[in-house]
Backbone as JSON, one array per atom type, in Angstrom:
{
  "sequence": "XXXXXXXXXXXXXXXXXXXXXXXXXXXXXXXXXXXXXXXXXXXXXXXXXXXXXXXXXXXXXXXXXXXXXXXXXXXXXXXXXXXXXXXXXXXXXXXXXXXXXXXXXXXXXXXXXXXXXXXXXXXXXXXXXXXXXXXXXXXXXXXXXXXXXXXXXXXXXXXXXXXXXXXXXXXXXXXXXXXXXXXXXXXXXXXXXXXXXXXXXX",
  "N": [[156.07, 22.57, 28.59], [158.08, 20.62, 28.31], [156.53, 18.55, 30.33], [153.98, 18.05, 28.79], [155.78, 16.68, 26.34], [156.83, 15.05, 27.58], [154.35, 13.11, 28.56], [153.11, 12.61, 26.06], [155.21, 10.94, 25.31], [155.17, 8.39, 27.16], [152.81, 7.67, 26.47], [152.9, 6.78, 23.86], [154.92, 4.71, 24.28], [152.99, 3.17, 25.9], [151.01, 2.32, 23.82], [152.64, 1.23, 22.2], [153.6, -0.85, 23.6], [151.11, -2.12, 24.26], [150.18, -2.67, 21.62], [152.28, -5.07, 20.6], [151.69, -6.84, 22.44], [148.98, -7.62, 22.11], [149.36, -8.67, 19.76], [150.8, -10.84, 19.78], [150.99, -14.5, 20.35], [151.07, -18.06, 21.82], [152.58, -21.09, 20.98], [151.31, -23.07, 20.62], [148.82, -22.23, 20.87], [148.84, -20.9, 17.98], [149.86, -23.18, 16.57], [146.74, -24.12, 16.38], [145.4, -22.67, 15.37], [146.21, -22.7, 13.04], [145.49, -25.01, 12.52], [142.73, -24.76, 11.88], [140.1, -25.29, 9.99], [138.93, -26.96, 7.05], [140.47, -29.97, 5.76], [141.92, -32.21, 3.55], [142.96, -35.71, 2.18], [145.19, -38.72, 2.49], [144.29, -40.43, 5.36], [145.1, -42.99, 6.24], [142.78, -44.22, 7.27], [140.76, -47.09, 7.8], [138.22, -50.32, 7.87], [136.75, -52.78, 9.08], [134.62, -55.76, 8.63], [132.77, -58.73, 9.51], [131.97, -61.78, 8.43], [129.29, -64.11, 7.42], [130.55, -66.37, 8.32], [132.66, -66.09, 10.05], [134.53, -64.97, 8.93], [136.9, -62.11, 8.91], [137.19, -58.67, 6.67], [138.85, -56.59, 5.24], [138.69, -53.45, 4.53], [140.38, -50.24, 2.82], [140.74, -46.7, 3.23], [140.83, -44.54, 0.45], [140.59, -41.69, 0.54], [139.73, -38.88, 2.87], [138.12, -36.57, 4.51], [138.62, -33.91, 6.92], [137.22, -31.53, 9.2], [138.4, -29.04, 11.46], [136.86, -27.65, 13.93], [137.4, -24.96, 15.54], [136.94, -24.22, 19.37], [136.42, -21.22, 20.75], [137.54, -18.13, 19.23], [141.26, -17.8, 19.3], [141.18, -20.46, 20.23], [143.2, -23.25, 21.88], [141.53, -25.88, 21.58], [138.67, -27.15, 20.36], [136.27, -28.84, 18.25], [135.08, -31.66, 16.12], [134.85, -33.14, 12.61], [134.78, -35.95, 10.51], [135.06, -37.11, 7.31], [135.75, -41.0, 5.72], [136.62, -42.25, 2.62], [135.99, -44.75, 0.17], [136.62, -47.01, -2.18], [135.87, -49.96, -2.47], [134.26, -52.62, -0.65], [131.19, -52.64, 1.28], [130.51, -50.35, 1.95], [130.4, -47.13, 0.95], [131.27, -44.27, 2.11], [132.71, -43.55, 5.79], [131.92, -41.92, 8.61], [133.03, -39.85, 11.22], [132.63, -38.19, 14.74], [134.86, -36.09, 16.67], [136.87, -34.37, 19.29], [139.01, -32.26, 18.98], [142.83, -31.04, 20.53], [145.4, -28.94, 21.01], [148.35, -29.63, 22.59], [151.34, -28.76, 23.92], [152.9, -28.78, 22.02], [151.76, -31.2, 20.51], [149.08, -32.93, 19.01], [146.09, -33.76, 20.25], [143.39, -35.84, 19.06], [140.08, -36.89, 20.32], [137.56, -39.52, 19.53], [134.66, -39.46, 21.01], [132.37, -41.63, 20.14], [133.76, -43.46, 19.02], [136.23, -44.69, 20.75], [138.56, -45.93, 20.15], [140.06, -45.33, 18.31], [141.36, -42.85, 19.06], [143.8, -41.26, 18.71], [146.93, -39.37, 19.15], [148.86, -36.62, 17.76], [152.23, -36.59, 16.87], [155.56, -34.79, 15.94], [154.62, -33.08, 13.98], [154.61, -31.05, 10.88], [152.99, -28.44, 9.5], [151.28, -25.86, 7.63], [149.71, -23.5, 5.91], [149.06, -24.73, 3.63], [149.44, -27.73, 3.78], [149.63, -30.24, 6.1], [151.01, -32.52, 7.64], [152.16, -35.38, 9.63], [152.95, -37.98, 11.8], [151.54, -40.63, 13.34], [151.16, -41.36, 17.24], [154.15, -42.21, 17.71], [154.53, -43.82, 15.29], [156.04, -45.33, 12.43], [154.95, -44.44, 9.66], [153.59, -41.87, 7.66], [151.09, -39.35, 7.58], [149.81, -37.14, 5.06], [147.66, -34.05, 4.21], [145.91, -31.91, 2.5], [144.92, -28.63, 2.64], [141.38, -27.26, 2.22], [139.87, -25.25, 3.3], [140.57, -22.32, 5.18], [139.68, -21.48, 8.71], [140.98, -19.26, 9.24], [142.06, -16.35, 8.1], [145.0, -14.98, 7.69], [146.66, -12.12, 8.37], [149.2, -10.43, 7.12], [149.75, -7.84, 7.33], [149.6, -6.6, 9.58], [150.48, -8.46, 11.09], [148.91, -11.06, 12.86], [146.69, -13.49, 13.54], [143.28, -13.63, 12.24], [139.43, -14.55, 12.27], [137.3, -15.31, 10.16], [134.33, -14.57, 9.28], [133.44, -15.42, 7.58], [133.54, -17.68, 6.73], [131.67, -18.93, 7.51], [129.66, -19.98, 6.24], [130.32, -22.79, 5.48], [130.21, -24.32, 7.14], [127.38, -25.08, 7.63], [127.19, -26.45, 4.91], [128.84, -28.79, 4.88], [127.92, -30.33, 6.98], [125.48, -31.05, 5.72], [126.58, -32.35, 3.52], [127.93, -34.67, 4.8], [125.66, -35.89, 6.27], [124.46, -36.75, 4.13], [126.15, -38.53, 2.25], [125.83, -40.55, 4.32], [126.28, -43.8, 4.18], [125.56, -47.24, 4.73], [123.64, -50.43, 5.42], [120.18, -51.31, 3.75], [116.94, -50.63, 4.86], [115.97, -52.56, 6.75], [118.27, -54.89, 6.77], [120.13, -56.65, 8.64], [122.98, -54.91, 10.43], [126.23, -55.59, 10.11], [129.15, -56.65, 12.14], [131.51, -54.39, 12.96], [134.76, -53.15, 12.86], [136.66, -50.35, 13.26], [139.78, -48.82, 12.11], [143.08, -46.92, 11.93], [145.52, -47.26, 9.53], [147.97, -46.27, 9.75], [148.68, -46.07, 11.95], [150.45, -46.84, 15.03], [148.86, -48.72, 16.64]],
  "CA": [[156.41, 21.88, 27.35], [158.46, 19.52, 28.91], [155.71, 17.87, 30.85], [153.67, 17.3, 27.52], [156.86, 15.62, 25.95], [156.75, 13.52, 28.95], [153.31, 12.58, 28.77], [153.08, 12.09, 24.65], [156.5, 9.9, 25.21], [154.63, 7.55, 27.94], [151.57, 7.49, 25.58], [153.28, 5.98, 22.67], [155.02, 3.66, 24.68], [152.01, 2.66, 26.38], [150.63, 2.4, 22.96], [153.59, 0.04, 21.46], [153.05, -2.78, 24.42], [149.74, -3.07, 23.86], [150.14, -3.12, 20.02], [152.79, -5.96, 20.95], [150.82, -7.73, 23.41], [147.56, -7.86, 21.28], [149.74, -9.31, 18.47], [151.57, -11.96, 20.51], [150.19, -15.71, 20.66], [152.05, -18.46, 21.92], [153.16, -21.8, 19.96], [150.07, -24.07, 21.0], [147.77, -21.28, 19.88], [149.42, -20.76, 16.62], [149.16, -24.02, 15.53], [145.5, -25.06, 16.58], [144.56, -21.53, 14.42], [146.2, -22.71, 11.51], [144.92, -26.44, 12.11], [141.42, -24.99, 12.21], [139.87, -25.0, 8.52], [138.7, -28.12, 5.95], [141.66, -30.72, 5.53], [141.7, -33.45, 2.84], [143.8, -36.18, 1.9], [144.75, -40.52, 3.01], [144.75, -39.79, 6.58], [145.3, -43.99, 6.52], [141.88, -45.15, 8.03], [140.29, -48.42, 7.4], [137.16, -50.74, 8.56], [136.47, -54.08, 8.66], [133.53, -56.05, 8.84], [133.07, -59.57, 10.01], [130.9, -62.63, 7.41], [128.46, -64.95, 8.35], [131.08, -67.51, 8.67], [133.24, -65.0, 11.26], [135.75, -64.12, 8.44], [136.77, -60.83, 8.61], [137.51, -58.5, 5.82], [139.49, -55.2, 5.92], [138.64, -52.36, 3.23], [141.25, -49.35, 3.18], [139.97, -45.74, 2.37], [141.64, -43.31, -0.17], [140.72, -40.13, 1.02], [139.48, -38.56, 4.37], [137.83, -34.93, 4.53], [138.4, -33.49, 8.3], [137.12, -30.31, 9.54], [138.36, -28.32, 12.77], [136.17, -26.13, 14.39], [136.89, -24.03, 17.19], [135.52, -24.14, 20.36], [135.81, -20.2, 20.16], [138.88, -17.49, 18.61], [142.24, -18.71, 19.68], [140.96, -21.57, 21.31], [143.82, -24.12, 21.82], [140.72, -26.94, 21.46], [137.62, -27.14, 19.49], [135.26, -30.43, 18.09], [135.48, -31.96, 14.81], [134.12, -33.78, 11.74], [135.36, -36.53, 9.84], [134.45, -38.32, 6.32], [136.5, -41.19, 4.63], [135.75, -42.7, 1.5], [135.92, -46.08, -0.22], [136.44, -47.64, -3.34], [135.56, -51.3, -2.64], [133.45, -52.86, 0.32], [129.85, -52.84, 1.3], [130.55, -49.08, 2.55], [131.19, -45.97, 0.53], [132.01, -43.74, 2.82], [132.78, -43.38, 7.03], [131.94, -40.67, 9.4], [133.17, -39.56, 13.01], [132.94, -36.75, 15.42], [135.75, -35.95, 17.36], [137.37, -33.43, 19.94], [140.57, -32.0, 19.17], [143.46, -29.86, 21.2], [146.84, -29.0, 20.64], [148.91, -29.46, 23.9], [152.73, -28.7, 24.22], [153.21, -29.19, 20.75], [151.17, -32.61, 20.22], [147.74, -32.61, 18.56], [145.45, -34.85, 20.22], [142.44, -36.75, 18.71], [139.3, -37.86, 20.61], [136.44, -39.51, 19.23], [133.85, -39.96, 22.09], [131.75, -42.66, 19.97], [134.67, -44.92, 18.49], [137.62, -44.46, 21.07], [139.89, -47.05, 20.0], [140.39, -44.49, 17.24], [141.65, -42.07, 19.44], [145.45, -40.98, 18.66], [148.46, -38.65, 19.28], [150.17, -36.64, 16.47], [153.34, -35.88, 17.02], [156.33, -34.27, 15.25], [153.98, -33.12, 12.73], [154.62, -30.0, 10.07], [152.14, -27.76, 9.33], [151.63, -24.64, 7.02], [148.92, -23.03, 5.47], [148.63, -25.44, 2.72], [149.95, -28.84, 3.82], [149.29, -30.84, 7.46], [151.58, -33.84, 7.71], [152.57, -35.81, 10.74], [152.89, -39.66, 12.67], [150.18, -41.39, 14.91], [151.46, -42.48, 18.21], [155.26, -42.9, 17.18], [154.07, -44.67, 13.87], [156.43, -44.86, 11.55], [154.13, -44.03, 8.76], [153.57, -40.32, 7.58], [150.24, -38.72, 6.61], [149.77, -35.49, 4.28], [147.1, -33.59, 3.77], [146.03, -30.97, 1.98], [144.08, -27.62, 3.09], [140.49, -26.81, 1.26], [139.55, -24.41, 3.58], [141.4, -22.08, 6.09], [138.76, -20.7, 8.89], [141.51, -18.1, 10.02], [142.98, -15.28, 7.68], [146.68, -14.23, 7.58], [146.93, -10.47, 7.89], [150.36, -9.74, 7.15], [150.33, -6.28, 7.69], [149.53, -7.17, 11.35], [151.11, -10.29, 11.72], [148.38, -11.58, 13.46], [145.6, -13.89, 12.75], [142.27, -12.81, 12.39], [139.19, -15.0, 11.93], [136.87, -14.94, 9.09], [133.58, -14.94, 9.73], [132.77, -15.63, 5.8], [133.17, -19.37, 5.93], [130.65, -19.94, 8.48], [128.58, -21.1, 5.45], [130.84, -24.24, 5.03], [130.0, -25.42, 8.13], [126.36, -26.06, 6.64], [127.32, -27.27, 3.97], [129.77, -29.6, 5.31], [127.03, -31.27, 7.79], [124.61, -31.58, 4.62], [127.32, -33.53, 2.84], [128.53, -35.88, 4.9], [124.92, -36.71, 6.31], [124.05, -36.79, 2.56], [126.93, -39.46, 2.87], [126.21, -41.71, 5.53], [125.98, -45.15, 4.06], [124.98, -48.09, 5.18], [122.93, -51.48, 4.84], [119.12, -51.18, 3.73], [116.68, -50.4, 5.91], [115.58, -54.33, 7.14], [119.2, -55.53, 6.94], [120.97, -56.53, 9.88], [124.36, -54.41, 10.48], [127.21, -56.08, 10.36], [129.73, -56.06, 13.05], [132.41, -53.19, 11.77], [135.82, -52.48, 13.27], [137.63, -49.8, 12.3], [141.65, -48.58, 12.72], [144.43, -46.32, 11.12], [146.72, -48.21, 9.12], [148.76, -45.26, 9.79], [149.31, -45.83, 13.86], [151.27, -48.52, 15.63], [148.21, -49.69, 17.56]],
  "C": [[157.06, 20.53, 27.63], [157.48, 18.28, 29.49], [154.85, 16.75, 29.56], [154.39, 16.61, 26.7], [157.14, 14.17, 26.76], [155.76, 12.77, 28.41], [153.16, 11.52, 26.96], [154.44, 10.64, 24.59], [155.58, 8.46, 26.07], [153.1, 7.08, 27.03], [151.88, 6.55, 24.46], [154.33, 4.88, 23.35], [153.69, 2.89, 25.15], [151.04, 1.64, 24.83], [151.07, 0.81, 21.96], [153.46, -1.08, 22.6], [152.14, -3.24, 24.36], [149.67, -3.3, 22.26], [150.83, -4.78, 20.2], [152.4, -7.13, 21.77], [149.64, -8.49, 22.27], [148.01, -8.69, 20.29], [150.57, -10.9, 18.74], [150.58, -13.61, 21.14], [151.68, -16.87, 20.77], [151.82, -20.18, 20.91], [151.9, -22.35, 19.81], [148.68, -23.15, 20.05], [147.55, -20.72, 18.35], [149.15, -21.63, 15.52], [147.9, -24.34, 15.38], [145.01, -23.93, 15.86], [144.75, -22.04, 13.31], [145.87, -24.34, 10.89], [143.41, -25.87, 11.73], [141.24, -24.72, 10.72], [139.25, -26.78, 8.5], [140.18, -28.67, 5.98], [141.09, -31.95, 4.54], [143.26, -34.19, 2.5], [143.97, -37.98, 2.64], [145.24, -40.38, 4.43], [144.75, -41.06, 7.14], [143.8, -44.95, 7.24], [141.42, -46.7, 6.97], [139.04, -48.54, 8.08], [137.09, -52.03, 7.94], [135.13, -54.7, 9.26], [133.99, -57.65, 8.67], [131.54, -60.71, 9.0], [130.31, -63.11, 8.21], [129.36, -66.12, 8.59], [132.32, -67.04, 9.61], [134.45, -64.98, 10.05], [136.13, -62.55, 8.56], [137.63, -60.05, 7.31], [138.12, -56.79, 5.68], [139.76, -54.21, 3.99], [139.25, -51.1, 3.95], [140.77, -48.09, 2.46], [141.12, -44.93, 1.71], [141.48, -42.11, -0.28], [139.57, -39.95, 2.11], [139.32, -36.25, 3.77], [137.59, -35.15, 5.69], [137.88, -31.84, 8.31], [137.35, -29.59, 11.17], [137.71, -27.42, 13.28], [136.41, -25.45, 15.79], [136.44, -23.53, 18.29], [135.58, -22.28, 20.05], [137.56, -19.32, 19.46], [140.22, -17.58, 19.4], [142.12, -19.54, 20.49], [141.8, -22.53, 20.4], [142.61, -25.92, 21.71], [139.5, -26.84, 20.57], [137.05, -29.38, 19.63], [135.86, -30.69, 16.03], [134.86, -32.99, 13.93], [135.04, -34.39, 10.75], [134.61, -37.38, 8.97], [135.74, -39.55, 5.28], [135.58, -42.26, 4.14], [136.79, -43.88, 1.06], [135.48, -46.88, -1.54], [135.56, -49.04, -3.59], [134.85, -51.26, -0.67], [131.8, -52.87, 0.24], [129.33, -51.14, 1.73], [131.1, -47.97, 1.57], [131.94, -44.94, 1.35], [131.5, -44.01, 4.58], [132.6, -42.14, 7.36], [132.03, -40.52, 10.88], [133.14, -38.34, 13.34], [133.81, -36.52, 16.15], [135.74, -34.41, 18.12], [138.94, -33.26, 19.83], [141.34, -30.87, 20.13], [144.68, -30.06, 20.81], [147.45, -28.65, 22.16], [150.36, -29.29, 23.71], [153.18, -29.11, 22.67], [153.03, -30.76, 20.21], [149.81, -32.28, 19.79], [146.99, -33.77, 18.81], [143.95, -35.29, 19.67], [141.7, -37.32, 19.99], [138.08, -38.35, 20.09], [135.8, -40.65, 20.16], [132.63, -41.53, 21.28], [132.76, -43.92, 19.47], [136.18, -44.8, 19.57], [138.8, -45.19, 21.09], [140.27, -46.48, 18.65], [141.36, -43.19, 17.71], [143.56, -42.17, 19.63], [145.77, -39.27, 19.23], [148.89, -38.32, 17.88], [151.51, -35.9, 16.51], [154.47, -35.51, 16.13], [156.09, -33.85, 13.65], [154.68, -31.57, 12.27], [153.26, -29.58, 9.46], [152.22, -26.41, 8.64], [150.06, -24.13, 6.47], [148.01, -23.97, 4.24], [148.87, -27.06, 3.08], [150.02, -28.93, 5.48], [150.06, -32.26, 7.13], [151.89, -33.89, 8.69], [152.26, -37.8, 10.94], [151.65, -39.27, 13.54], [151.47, -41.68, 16.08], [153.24, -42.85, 17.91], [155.49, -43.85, 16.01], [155.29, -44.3, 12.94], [156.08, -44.06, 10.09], [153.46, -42.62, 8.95], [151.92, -40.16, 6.85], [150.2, -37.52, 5.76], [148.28, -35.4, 4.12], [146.99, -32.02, 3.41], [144.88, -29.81, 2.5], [143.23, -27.31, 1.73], [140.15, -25.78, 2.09], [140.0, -23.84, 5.06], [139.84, -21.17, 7.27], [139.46, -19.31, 9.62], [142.11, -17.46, 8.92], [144.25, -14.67, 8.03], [146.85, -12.87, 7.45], [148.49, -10.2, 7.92], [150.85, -8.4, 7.16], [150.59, -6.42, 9.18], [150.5, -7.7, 12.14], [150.45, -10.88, 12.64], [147.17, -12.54, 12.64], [144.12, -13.69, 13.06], [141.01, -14.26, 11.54], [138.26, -14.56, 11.29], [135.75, -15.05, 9.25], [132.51, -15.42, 8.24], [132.7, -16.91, 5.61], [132.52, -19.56, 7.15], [129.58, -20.71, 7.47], [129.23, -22.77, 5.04], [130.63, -25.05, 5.79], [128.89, -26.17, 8.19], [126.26, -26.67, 5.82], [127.84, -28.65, 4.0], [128.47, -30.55, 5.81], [126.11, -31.65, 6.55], [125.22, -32.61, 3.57], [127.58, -34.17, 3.13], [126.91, -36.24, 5.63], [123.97, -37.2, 4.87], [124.27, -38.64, 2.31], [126.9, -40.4, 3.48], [125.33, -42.98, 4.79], [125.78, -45.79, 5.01], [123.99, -49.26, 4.71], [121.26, -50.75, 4.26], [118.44, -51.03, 5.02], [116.46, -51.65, 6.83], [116.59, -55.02, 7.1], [119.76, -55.7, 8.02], [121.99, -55.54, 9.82], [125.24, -55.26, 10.4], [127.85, -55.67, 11.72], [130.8, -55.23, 12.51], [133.71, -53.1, 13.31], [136.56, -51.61, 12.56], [139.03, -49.28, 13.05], [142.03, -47.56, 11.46], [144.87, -47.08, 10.53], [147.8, -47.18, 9.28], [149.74, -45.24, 11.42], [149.83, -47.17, 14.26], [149.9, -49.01, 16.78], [147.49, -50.74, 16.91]]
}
């Protein structure tokens, strides 16, 4: 009898570290789950374009839809999709692809086709509903707002668990912003285009 008291005792411990283990993620991983989803809001970009007489002219966008995707389930990195939009100019809306990661509690930005776009966000806040943070030591704050989370909150758990129900947004998403992609006519030259944050100190 004894023995089996033994054994059932070592069982349910055994039992409770791996419950504890399995449920345990550390800071980096935490946030880049609850970055991953749809984000909207003035995430400060711009673009400017240059006349035929070399003036240049700098149109500012008022809202930015990002999306994080995951390279795979608690992956501290993933890729990413960006649209902002535009009241005035020759451009309605912008689009980039990027690579994001969350390192030591910093969230970095790369986008391999524009990299003079590529920031740092540091001492940012984050929640389920709301993503704010600085560029680069910028004084200037962004907010945005969450449209779509791709990880679920189980609070019975306390773990997070991903959803495999919004994989349809991720078609949708690509059908809208190449829906999206402005630009001159077909026989027009391009312009030359720079674009920036107004949000980052570079």
């Amino acid at each position: 009898m004894k023995k089996i008291c033994t054994w059932i005792v070592c069982l349910l411990a055994t039992m409770t570290t791996m419950t504890f283990s399995s449920c345990t993620v550390d800071e980096d991983t935490h946030e880049a789950m609850m970055l991953s989803g749809q984000w909207t809001g003035d995430f400060g970009m711009f673009y400017e374009i240059q006349d035929r007489w070399g003036n240049w002219h700098r149109f500012d966008s008022y809202d930015t839809d990002l999306v994080f995707y995951p390279d795979y389930d608690y992956a501290t990195h993933g890729t990413g999709k960006q649209v902002d939009y535009y009241r005035e100019g020759p451009y309605a809306y912008q689009y980039y692809y990027f690579d994001w990661s969350v390192r030591n509690g910093v969230v970095y930005l790369t986008y391999p086709y524009d990299p003079e776009l590529n920031t740092a966000i540091y001492n940012y806040s984050m929640n389920h509903d709301y993503f704010s943070g600085r560029f680069d030591g910028s004084s200037s704050t962004f907010r945005l707002r969450k449209l779509v989370d791709y990880y679920n909150w189980d609070y019975y758990h306390g773990n997070y668990m991903y959803d495999p129900c919004y994989d349809y947004y991720y078609d949708y998403y690509d059908f809208y912003a190449k829906q999206r992609d402005g630009g001159n006519t077909e026989n027009a030259p391009a312009p030359e285009i720079r674009r920036g944050n107004r949000f980052s100190n570079k």
